[in-house]
C-alpha positions, 0 to 999 in steps of 0.5 A: 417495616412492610413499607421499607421493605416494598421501597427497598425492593422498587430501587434495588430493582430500578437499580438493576435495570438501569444497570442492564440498560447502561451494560446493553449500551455500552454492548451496542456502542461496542458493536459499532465501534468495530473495524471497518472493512479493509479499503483494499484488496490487495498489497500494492496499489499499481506503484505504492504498497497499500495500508492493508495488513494481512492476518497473523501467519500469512505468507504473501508472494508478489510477482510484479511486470513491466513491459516495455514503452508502449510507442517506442517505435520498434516494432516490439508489440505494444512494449510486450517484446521490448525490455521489461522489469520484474520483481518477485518478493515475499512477505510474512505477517508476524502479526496482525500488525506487523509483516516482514518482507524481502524483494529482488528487481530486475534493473539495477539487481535491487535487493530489499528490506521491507517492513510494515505496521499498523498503527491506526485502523478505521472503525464503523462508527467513524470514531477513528475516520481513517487507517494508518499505517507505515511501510519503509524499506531499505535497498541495495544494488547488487550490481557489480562494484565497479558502479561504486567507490565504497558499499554504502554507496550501494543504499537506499531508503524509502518510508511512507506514511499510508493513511486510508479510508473506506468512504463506502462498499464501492470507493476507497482512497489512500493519500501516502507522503513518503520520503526517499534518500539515495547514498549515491546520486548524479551531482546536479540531483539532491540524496533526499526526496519528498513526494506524495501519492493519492490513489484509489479504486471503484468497485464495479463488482463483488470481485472486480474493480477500477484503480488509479494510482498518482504520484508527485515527486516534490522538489527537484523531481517534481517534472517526473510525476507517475500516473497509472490506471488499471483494473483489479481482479480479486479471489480469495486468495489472489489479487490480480492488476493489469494497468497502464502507466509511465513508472517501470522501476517498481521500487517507489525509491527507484521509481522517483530517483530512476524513472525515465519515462516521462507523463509529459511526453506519453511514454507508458507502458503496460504492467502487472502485479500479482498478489498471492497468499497462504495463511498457515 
C-alpha cells in the first residue's frame, strides 16, 4: 500500500509540472504573438491615408496644403504665392477598430464622407505578417449646380484596401489597390477607376523620418501617375510632413480622376499635412 501511494504521488506530481510547463508555454507564445507596433505615425501617408487606427475616443484633426506648381514661370515664389488647395477634416475613433471622419476641399468645394476599419493587425511572431485595413469615402461637389444636370451627378466614390507591414524599428511599407468611381465624367473618360499605390518611410531618427508615396492609376489614366517625397516630423500628438510631389487635389478619387500636373512633364509642387490628436 506504501508503494502505491509513493507512485500515486510521482505522477500527480509529474502531472502537475507537466501542466505548469504547457501553462508557461502557452503563456510565452502568447506574449510573442502581440501586436506588432504601428508601421506608421501618422493618418496620411503624403497622397494616401494610411492602416494606422487611432485608440478608442480620439478625435483626429487634418490640415492638408498644396501650394502652387513650383516652375510655373510667374514669378509666385517657388509655387508659395501661386493657387493652392486645402483641406481640413476631422476624424473620430469609435473604436480601436473602426473611426468616422468628415472633410471639406477647397477646389471643386469637395465635402466627404469617410470611413475606416481594421481588419487584420501584424503580430511580433510574425504569425499574421502584415496589417489590413479598409478606408472608403464618398464625396460631393458642392459647387454650384449649373455644373450639373441632376444631384447624384455631384458623387464620388473611393475605396481602398491598405495592407501594411512593419519589417523593423526603421522601415515600413504600404501596398494600397483602390477603386474610384465618379457619377460625372468627361465623355472620352470612363466612371470606373483601378489604381494601386506603394509607399513607405525610413526612420532617421526616434522623431524624424524619410517618406515616399507613389501612385499608378491603371487603364485610361495610367499617363498620370503621382510621386511625391518628404519628410515627417513626429510628437505625441502631432505629425507633421512637408513634401514635393505632382498631386494637388488631396482627395485620392480627385487626385486621379482630376489632377493636372503631370510626373512626365516635372510640374511639382510643395505640400503639407498636419495631423493632430486629442484622446478623451
Amino acid at each position: 500500500m506504501k508503494t502505491f501511494n509513493t507512485h500515486s504521488l510521482l505522477i500527480i506530481v509529474l502531472f502537475l509540472q507537466t501542466n505548469l510547463f504547457a501553462q508557461e508555454a502557452d503563456s510565452l507564445a502568447e506574449k510573442k504573438d502581440k501586436p506588432q507596433r504601428a508601421a506608421f505615425q501618422g493618418a496620411w501617408l503624403i497622397d494616401n491615408v494610411t492602416g494606422i487606427l487611432n485608440p478608442k475616443k480620439t478625435l483626429q484633426f487634418d490640415i492638408q496644403h498644396r501650394f502652387g506648381v513650383i516652375n510655373s514661370g510667374n514669378n509666385d515664389l517657388a509655387g508659395l504665392w501661386g493657387p493652392s488647395n486645402i483641406r481640413l477634416a476631422l476624424a473620430y475613433s469609435i473604436s480601436d477598430r473602426f473611426t468616422l471622419g468628415f472633410g471639406t476641399t477647397k477646389d471643386y468645394r469637395l465635402q466627404d464622407f469617410n470611413i475606416k476599419a481594421g481588419l487584420l493587425r501584424q503580430t511580433r511572431s510574425g504569425k499574421v505578417p502584415v496589417s489590413l485595413s479598409f478606408y472608403g469615402n464618398t464625396a460631393i461637389d458642392a459647387r454650384s449646380s449649373e455644373f450639373f444636370e441632376k444631384s447624384s451627378d455631384r458623387l464620388s466614390y473611393f475605396g481602398q484596401l491598405l495592407i501594411m507591414r512593419r519589417f523593423n524599428q526603421s522601415i515600413s511599407l504600404q501596398v494600397a489597390p483602390s477603386f474610384s468611381h465618379y457619377n460625372i465624367v468627361e465623355p472620352d473618360q470612363p466612371n470606373n477607376l483601378f489604381a494601386i499605390a506603394i509607399g513607405g518611410k525610413a526612420n532617421i531618427s526616434e522623431t524624424a523620418a524619410i517618406i515616399i508615396d507613389y501612385n499608378q492609376p491603371l487603364g485610361d489614366f495610367s499617363d498620370n501617375p503621382g510621386l511625391a517625397l518628404g519628410i515627417e516630423m513626429a510628437t505625441s500628438s502631432h505629425i507633421f510632413q512637408v513634401f514635393v510631389g505632382n498631386y494637388n487635389r488631396i482627395l485620392p478619387q480627385a487626385n486621379y480622376f482630376l489632377n493636372e500636373n503631370k510626373l512626365s512633364d516635372k510640374q511639382f509642387l510643395i505640400g503639407f499635412n498636419i495631423n493632430r490628436l486629442w484622446n478623451f
